[in-house]
C-alpha positions in Angstrom: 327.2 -111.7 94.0 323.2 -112.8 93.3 322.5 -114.1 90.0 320.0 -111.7 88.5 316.5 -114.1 88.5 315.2 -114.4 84.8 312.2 -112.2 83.6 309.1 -112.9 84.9 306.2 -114.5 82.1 303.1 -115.0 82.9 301.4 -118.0 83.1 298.3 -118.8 80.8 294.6 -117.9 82.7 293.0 -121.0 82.5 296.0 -122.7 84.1 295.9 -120.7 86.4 292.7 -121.5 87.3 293.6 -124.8 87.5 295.9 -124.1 90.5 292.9 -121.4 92.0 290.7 -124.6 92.4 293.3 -126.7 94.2 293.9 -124.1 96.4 290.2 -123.4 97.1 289.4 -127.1 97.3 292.3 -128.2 99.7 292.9 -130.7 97.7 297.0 -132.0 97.9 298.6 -131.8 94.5 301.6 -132.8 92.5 303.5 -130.3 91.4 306.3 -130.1 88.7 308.6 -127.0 88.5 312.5 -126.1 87.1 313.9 -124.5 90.1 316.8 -122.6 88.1 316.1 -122.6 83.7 318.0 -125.7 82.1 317.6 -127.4 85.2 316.0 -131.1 85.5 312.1 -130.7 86.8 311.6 -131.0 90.5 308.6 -132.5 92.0 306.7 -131.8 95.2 303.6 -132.5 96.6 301.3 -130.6 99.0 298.4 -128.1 99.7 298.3 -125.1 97.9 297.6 -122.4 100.4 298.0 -119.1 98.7 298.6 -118.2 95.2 300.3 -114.3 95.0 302.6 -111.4 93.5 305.3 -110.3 95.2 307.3 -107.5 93.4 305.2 -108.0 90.1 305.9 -112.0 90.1 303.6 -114.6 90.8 303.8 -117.2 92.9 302.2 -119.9 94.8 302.7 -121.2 99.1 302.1 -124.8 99.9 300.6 -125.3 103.4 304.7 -126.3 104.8 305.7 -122.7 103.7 307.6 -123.7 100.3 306.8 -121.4 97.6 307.1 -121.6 93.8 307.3 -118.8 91.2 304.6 -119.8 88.6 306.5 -119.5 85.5 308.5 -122.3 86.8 305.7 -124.6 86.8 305.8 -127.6 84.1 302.8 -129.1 85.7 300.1 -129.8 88.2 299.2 -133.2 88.8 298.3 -134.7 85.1 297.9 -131.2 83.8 300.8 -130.2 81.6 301.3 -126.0 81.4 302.4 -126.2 77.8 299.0 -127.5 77.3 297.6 -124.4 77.9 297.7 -121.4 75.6 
C-alpha cells in the first residue's frame, strides 16, 4: 500500500523565478529540499533543466534526471523559500 503524497502548495512567484533563471542560465545550483514532511533537509547540486507540472504539481529535472516537487524546496543556493512571500 502507497502512502498518499501530501497536498500540493504552491510555491511563491518570485521564487520561482529564482529557479526559471538558473534554469535558463545553466548555471549548477545547490539545492535544499525535505524529501518526505518531518524529514531532515537533503541537499543536491546540479543543473536545472526543466521546471514543470505533472498532474497539477510542480516540479523541477536536474540535467542527471532527478527531479524534485517544488513545495519541497527549503532553498536554492543562499536563497531561503521562506524568504519569499
Amino acid at each position: 500500500m502507497t502512502t498518499p503524497k501530501p497536498e500540493y502548495h504552491p510555491i511563491s512567484c518570485t521564487f520561482y523565478d529564482e529557479l526559471e533563471a538558473r534554469a535558463t542560465t545553466g548555471q549548477e545550483c545547490t539545492l535544499t529540499y525535505r524529501p518526505e514532511p518531518d524529514t531532515p533537509p537533503s541537499t543536491t547540486r546540479g543543473i536545472i533543466t526543466d521546471l514543470f507540472i505533472q498532474d497539477k504539481v510542480e516540479f523541477l529535472r536536474l540535467q542527471d534526471g532527478f527531479e524534485i516537487r517544488l513545495d519541497t524546496l527549503v532553498a536554492v543556493d543562499d536563497k531561503e523559500l521562506r524568504d519569499y512571500c
